[in-house]
N, C-alpha and C positions, 0 to 999 in steps of 0.2 A: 589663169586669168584670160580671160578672153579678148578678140581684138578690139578695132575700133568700134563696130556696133552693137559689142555683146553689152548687155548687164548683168550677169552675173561673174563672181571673183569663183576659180578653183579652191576645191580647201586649202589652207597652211598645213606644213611640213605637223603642226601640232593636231590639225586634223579638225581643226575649225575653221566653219564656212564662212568668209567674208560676210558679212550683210549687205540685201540687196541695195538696200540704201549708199552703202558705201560704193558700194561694184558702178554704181548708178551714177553719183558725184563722181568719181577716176576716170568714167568715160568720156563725162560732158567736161570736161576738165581739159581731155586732150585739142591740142593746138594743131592748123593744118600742116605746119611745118616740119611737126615730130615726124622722123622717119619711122617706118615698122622697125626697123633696127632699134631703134632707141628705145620704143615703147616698150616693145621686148626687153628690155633691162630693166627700166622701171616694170614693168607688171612684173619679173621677176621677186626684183626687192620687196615688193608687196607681199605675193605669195610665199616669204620668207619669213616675212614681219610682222604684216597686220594683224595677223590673229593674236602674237601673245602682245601686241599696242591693246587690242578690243578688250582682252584678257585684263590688262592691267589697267586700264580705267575704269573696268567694271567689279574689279575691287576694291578700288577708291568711291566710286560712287555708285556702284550698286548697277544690276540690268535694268532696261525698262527704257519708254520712250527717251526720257528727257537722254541719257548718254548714250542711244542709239541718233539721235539726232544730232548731237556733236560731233560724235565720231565720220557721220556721213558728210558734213562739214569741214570737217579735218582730213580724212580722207580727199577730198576735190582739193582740197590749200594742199597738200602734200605733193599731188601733181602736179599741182600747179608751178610750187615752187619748184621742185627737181627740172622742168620745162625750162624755168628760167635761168638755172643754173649754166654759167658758162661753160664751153668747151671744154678748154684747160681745165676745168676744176672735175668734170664727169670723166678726165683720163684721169688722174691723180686719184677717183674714188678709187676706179678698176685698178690700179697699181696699188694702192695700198689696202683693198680687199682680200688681193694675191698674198701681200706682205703684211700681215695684221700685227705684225710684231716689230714694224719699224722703227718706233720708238726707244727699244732697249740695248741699242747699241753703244759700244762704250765708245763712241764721233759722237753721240748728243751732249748737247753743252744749253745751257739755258744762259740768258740776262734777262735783268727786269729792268724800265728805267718807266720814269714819268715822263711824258713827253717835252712839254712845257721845261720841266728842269733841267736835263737833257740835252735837249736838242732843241726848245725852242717852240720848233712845232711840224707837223710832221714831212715837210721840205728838208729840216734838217735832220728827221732820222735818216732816210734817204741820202742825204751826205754822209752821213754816220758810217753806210752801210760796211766802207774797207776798212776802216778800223772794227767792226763788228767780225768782217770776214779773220783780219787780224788775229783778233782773238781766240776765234776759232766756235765762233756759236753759231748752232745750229738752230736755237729756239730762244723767240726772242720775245719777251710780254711787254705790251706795252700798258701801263696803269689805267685806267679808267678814263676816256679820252672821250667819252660822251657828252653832249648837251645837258647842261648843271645848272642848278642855283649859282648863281653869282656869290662871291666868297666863298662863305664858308658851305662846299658840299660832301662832307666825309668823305673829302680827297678822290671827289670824282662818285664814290659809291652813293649817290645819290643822283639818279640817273632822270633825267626832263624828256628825254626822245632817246629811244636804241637807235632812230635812223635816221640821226645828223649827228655829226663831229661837232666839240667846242668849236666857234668857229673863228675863236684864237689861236689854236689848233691846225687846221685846215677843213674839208668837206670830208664825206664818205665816198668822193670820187678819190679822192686825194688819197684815202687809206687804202682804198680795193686795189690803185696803181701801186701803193705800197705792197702788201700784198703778193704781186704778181712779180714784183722784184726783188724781195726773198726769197721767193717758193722758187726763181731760177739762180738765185744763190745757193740755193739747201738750207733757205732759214724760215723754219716753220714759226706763222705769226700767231703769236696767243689773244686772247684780249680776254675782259673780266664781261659774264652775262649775270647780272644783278637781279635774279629771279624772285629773291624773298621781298624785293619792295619797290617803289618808284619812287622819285620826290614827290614834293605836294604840289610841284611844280608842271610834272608828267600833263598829257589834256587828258586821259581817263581823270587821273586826280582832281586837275579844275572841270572838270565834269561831274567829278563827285562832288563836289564842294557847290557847287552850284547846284544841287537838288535831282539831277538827272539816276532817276531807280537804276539804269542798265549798267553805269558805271559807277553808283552806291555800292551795287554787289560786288564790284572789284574788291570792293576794301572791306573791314570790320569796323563796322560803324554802329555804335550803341546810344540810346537816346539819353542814360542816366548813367550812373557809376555802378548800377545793381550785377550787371555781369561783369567789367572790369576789374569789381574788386573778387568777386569770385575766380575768376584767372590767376591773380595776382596773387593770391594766396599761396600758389604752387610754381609759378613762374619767376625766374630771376632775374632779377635787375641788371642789365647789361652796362648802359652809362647815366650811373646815376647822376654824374654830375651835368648831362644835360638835361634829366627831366628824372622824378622822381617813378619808378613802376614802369608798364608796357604801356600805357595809353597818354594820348595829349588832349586835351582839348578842341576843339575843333568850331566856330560859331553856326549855328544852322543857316539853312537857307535863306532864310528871312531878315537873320542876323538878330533876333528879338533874343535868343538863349546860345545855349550851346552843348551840341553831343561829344561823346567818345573815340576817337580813332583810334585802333592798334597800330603802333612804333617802338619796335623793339630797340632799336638803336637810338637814334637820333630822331629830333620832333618833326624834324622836314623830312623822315623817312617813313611813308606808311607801308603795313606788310601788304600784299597781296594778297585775297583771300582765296586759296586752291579749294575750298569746298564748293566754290562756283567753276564745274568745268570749261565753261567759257572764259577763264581765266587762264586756264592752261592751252586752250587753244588760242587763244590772243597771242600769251609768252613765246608758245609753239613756234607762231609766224614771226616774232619776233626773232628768236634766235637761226630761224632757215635763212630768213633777211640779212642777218650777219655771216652764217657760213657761205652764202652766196656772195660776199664782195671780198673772199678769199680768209677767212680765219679760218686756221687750223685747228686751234686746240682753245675750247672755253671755259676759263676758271669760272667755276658754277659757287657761285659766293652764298656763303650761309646758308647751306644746304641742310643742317640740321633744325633750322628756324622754319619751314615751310607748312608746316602741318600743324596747325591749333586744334587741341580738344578740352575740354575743361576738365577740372580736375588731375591733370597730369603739368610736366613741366613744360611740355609744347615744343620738346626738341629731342630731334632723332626718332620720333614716331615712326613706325611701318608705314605710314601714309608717305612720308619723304619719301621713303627709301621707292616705294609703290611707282613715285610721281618721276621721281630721277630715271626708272627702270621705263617709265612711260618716254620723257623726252629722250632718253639713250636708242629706245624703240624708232621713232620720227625721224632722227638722224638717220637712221640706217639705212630709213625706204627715199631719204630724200636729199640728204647731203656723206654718204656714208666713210668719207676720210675724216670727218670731225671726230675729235675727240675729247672727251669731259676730263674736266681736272677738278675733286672737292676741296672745298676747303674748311674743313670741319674742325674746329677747337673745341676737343671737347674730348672725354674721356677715351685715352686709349683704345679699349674695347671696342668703342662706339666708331673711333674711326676709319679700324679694319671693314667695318660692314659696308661703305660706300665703294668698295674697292672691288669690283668684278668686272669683267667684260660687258655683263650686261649693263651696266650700271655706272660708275665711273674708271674709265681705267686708269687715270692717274688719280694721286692724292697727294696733299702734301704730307712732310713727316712732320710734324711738329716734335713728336717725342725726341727724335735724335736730337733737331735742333737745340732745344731746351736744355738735352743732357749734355750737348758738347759745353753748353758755357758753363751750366755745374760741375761738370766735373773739374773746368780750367781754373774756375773758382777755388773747390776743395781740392785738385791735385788727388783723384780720388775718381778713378774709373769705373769704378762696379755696377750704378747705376748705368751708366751707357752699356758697359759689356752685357747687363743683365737683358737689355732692352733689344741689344741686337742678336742674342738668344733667342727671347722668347718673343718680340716685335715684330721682326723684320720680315719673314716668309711672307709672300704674297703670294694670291691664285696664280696660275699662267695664266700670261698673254695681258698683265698690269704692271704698273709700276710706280714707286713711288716720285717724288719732287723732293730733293734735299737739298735743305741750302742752311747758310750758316748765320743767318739774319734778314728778315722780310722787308717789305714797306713798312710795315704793321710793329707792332709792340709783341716782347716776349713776355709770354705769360707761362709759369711753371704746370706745365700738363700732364707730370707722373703721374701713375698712380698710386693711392696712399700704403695699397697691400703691397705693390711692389718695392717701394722704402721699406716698411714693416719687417719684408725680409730679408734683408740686409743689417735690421737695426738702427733705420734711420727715421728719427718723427718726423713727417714728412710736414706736416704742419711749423715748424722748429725750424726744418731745413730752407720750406719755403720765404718764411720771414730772415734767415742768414742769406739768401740768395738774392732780397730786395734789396737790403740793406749793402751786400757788399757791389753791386754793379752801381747803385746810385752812390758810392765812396762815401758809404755809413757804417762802413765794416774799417776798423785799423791794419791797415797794410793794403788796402784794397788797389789794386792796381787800374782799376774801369772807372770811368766815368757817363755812367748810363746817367738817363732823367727819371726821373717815374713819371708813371701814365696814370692817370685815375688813384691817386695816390689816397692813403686814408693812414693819416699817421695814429691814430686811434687804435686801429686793427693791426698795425702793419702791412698792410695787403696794401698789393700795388701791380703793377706791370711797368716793364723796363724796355725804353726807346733808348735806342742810340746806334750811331754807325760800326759795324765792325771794328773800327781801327781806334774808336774811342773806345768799346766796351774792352778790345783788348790789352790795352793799356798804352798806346802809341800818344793819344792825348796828355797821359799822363806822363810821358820819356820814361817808360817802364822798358827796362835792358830787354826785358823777354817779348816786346808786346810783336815785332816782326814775327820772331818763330811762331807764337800762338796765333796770329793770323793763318799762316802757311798752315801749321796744323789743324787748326781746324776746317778749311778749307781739303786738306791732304784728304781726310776723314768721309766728306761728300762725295769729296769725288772717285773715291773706292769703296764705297760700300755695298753699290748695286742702286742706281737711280739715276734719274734724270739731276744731274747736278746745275742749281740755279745760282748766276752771282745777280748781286743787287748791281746796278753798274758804277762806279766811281771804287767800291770797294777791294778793286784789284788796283787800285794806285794808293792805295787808304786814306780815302779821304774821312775828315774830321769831322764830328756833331756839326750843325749850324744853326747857331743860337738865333742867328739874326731872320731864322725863318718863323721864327715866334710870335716876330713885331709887324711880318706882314698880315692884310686884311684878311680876317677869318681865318687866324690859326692857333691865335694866342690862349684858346682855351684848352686848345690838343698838341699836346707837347711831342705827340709823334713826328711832328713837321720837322723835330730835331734831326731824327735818318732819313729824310727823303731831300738831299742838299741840291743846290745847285752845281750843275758841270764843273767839277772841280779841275779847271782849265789849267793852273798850274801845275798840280798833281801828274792831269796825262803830259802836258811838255816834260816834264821827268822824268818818264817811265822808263826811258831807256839809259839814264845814267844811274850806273852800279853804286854810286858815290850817295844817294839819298833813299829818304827812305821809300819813297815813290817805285823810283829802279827796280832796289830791292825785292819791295814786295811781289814787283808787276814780273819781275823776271824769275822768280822761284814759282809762282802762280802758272807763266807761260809754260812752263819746266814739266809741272805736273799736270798740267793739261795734255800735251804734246805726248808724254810721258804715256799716259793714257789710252789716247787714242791710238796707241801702237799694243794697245793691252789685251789680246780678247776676253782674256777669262776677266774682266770688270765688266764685259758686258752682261744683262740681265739682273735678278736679282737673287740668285743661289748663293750664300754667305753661311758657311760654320764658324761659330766664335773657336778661339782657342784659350787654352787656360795657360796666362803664362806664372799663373801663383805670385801675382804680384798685381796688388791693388792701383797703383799708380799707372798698369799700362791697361792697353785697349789695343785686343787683337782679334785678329778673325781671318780665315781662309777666301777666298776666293777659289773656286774650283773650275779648270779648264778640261779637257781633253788632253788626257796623259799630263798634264804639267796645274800645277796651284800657283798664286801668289798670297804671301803670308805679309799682310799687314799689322804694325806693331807700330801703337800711339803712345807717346809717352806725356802724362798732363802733369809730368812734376814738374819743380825748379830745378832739379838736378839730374844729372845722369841715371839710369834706372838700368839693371842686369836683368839677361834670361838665362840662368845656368843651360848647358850642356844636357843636363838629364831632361828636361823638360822638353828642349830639342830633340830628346835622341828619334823620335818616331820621322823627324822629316829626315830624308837624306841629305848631305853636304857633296858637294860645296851647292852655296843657292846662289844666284844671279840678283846683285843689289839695282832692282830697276833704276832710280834716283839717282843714285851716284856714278851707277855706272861699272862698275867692280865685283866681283866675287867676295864672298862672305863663307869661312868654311866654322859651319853650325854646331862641329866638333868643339870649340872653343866657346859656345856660347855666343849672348848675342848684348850689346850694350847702345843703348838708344838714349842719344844726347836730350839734355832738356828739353823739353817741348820738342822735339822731335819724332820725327816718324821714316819708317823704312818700308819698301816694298819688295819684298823678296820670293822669287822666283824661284820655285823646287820643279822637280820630274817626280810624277807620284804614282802609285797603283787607284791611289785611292784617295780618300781624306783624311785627319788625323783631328781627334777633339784634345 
């Protein structure tokens, strides 16, 4: 790339020429203040990137005027932005360009919390921060903290402005300072970028709604029911119980009739339409906006919803994937520490494919999630061991997000050929998995709520806190160990381990978040509680169950981070011929640690011969002791052990 008065870009490393047009915008773009040092690094990142950005929007929309003139537009906002990027944030790119793998270290620790619930608002995360330190988290999300519809806004994910704060809340100065006081703690800040929709509240949206063509085109707006119901044919129902189909209603400009909006979710959420690229360059500057007041890492929300084509189901299309590979591209030449996290529910298969360097390098797991509470259910491993078999491998240089319960609702994400071969209808299995967490199963220990509940079908989705679902609600004897267990389980498998926050003192459903304004139609408001303030005052007495939990949690965390083979994501399962546990290797440098989960109610044995390929004696991380594997191995109920060999090698 040439300097200040060149227009023309060198080729990319891929051996395509920038367009003049773009070379053109990057120059008039530069500011008097940029040093040639500086410029020099961004022109760099250019000549690295922009060819496969040009590449990859000209598969989504094809060559030719109209996406050579966006991209020359996008191109100039690229510089633009990166100009404005603070100091501190342009050394943090260079330091973690060197270290691209910063993330898979086994010192990352995640929490999630709502601010509002929380802390309040964001003065009080900020106080938060030495109990955060405390903890020992490294990565911290805060829920959806944007400018909302008033009440009810699907929990923030219905976003008015990306660039203001609720201002119940505080501002977006208030957050950037936040920001800048983690990243010198070592706590990398997440936040949610809401790319599949706006509210109706957004001003593109009351720009569309008020008749303006330019920002019509944002959205899918249909004048009758003749293409909605053709979509609809092939598209599913998300929540049906706020509106029937993908479309709402909408009054025209006039207000004399009324056309079609596509809202996949919710009727105050409309999609964004990516087949107009000035959609993706609007989002574009949206999301630089945000990495520039110090976010780390952006949960890129409903990533499989982005791309409509008719005739199809309108989710996980190559266009998504196209469009992800595009905004992952923009980051690179313009805020290049950012990092994408999906959040895609949806088939197995489907979810590995958002997962590359290029593209998102985290994701969450939902499959593990799902199977840790099945399996605590059945006492019945196989499903999870099968999963961390054949699931778990990821590209280098990604990783996944494990946690043991979200903001969000569980929904059963197997797949159906994976039950099949095991012998389990998966259909069969998922109606005993509704029914026993909502305590519609005899003996059931949880007390989960259902979400979108259809007692007709049995299908449903299961809200509730950790410490309810695992029987704590209920004074179930086991319900502490199966917390710790399945907690134990995240945080050795290889991932970014996420707690929900309050859930490391256990705190309980809260019914009474039901009765507040705009929630009583979504029962997920059950797990997202308020600061359960008596909880943390007990954390540290051994005598409750608060103590308990928070001091065998601190235990394995600590534990942990003294661990290196947990760092990354390399896992061999092992067979220990017994359905009831959940094992797998962890592989270091000369030395393994051998994890072994037990989901029964009782004690469960690993004879001796099964053993014999590890050497004895093993180092019990947890307890602290030696373990000699001559003797076999016996893991108390709901328990789990981590144990430390000296290896040549690995052993299945």
């Amino acid at each position: 790339m040439t300097g200040r008065r060149g227009t023309r870009l060198e080729n990319t490393p891929s051996g395509r020429p920038v367009p003049q047009d773009a070379a053109a915008a990057v120059t008039a773009a530069r500011r008097p203040g940029t040093t040639d040092a500086q410029w020099a690094t961004l022109m760099a990142r250019f000549d690295r990137h922009f060819g496969r950005l040009e590449h990859l929007l000209e598969q989504v929309y094809g060559p030719g005027e109209a996406t050579a003139r966006e991209l020359a537009l996008l191109a100039g906002q690229l510089a633009t932005s990166w100009q404005e990027r603070p100091a501190d944030l342009h050394a943090l790119d260079d330091a973690r360009e060197a270290d691209p793998t910063w993330f898979t270290s086994q010192r990352m620790l995640g929490g999630v919390l709502y601010v509002d619930r929380f802390a309040g608002d964001l003065a009080g995360v900020r106080r938060a921060i030495p109990y955060l330190e405390e903890l020992g988290l490294t990565y911290l999300h805060l829920m959806p903290l944007f400018e909302a519809p008033a009440e009810n806004s699907d929990g923030g994910y219905a976003v008015s402005s990306y660039r203001a704060v609720d201002p119940s809340l505080g501002t977006m100065a208030e957050l950037a300072d936040l920001a800048t006081e983690l990243r010198a703690r070592g706590i990398a800040l997440v936040v949610d970028f809401i790319f599949n929709h706006t509210s109706d509240e957004h001003a593109w949206a009351r720009a569309a709604r008020a008749g303006d063509p330019e920002h019509e085109a944002f959205y899918w707006f249909f004048p009758d029911r003749t293409l909605p119901d053709a979509y609809e044919r092939t598209v599913r129902e998300i929540f049906p119980d706020d509106h029937p189909g993908s479309f709402v209603p909408v009054p025209t400009p006039d207000g004399a009739g009324e056309r079609w909006v596509w809202a996949t979710f919710h009727s105050f959420q409309w999609d964004l339409n990516y087949a107009n690229p000035a959609v993706f360059r609007a989002m574009a500057g949206e999301m630089l906006f945000l990495a520039n007041q110090g976010v780390d890492i952006l949960r890129m929300d409903a990533v499989a919803f982005i791309w409509k084509q008719l005739g199809t189901s309108c989710e996980s299309l190559p266009q998504a994937h196209l469009l992800l590979q595009a905004f992952n591209a923009v980051c690179r030449i313009a805020a290049p520490a950012v990092l994408f996290k999906s959040e895609a529910i949806v088939h197995p298969d489907e979810v590995i494919e958002y997962i590359s360097v290029d593209e998102c390098q985290l994701s969450y797991d939902p499959l593990q999630m799902a199977l840790i509470w099945s399996s605590l259910a059945t006492r019945d491993g196989r499903l999870l061991q099968q999963a961390l078999e054949r699931r778990h491998a990821l590209p280098p240089g990604t990783s996944w997000v494990s946690y043991v319960r979200s903001h969000d609702d569980i929904g059963w994400t197997f797949a159906d050929e994976d039950a099949a071969e095991l012998g389990i209808d998966a259909a069969a299995h998922r109606r005993f998995l509704n029914r026993f967490f909502v305590d519609r199963f005899p003996g059931s220990f949880a007390r989960g709520v259902p979400f979108q509940d259809n007692p007709r079908t049995g299908d449903c989705r299961i809200a509730g806190t950790t410490a309810s679902l695992a029987g704590l609600e209920a004074g179930d004897a086991g319900a502490v160990d199966r917390i710790v267990l399945a907690h134990a389980i995240v945080l050795s498998t290889g991932a970014i381990p996420l707690l929900f926050l309050g859930d490391e003192v256990g705190q309980l459903n809260d019914y009474a978040a039901l009765d507040e304004p705009g929630h009583g139609e979504d029962t997920r408001w059950v797990n997202r509680p308020r600061y359960p303030a008596g909880a943390y005052a007990r954390r540290d007495d051994p005598s409750t169950d608060a103590g308990r939990i928070y001091a065998r949690l601190r235990h394995l965390i600590d534990v942990r981070r003294r661990t290196p083979e947990l760092a990354g994501n390399a896992l061999i399962t092992f067979d220990t011929h017994n359905p009831h546990l959940v094992a797998y290797q962890r592989p270091g440098p000369g030395t393994l640690v051998l994890v072994v989960a037990n989901m029964a109610d009782d004690p469960q044995h690993v004879d001796a011969t099964t053993l014999s390929g590890l050497p004895s004696p093993a180092q019990d991380l947890l307890a602290g002791d030696v373990v000699d594997l001559r003797a076999g191995l016996t893991v108390p109920a709901h328990g789990v052990v981590w144990l430390r060999v000296e290896h040549g090698g690995t052993h299945a």
